[in-house]
Structures are given as structure tokens and as C-alpha cells.
C-alpha positions, 0 to 999 in steps of 0.5 A, spaced: 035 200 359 041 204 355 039 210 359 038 207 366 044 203 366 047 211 363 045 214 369 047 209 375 054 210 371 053 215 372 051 217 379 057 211 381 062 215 378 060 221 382 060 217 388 067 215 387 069 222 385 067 225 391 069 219 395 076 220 392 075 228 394 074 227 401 080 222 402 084 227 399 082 233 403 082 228 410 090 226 410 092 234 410 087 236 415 088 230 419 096 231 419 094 239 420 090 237 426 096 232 429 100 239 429 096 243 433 095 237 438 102 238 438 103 245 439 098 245 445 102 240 448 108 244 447 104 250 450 101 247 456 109 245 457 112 253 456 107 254 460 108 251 466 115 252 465 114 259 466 110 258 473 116 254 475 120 260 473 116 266 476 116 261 482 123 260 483 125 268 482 121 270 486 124 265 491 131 266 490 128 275 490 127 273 497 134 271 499 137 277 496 131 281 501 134 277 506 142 278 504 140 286 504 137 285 511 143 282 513 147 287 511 143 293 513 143 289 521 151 290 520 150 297 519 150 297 511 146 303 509 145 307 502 143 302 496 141 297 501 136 301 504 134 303 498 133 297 494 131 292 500 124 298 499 124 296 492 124 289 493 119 289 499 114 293 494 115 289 488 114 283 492 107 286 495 104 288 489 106 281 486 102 278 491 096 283 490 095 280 483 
């Protein structure tokens, strides 16, 4: 009786001991996983501030191309030719990708 009661003690301590374990190791992993929730939060956030950001300087690159044409119409020549070229070819290969 004394060895039976022995092994229930037993297998009740290593019940606990494992329970205790997996308490420990469930608050860092838990706390590790709210991080990452809000790091990709804060990715999706980065990211769409970029497209917002790409978006407004391809914009504001047309009105620069619309000031140089302007210029360009009043008789400006040189760099204005040049880079109003420049700007239409970046603009072009921005729209194929």
C-alpha cells in the first residue's frame, strides 16, 4: 500500500512539476507573440505609408514635367529639354513595372 500511495505521489509531483514548466514557458512566449503582432501592425502601417509616399512623388514628378513643358512653350531649351526627356522616361518605365 506504502509503494502504491509512494508512486501516486509521485506521478502527482511530476504532474505539478511539468505544469509549473509549462506556465513558465507560456508567459515569455506569449508576451514574444504580442511583439510580433505588433511589429507586423506596424509593418502593414510602414508599408502603406510608402505607397501613399511613392504615390504623392510620382505626382508632384508630373508637375515638375508640366512646369518644364511650360517652360519649354515659352522658348526655355537646354536642361529643360533634357530633363523634361528624363522625367518622361522614368515616368514610362515606372508604369511598366
Amino acid at each position: 500500500m506504502t509503494h502504491h500511495t509512494l508512486e501516486m505521489a509521485a506521478i502527482v509531483a511530476a504532474i505539478l512539476t511539468l505544469g509549473g514548466g509549462l506556465v513558465a514557458i507560456y508567459k515569455p512566449i506569449r508576451k514574444l507573440l504580442g511583439r510580433l503582432e505588433t511589429l507586423e501592425a506596424e509593418l502593414e502601417k510602414q508599408q502603406t505609408e510608402v505607397m501613399t509616399s511613392k504615390d504623392a512623388r510620382v505626382v508632384l514628378l508630373g508637375g515638375v514635367l508640366a512646369c518644364l513643358e511650360g517652360l519649354q512653350e515659352q522658348g526655355c531649351n537646354g536642361s529643360v529639354v533634357e530633363t523634361s526627356a528624363v522625367i518622361r522616361q522614368f515616368l514610362l518605365e515606372q508604369a511598366r513595372k
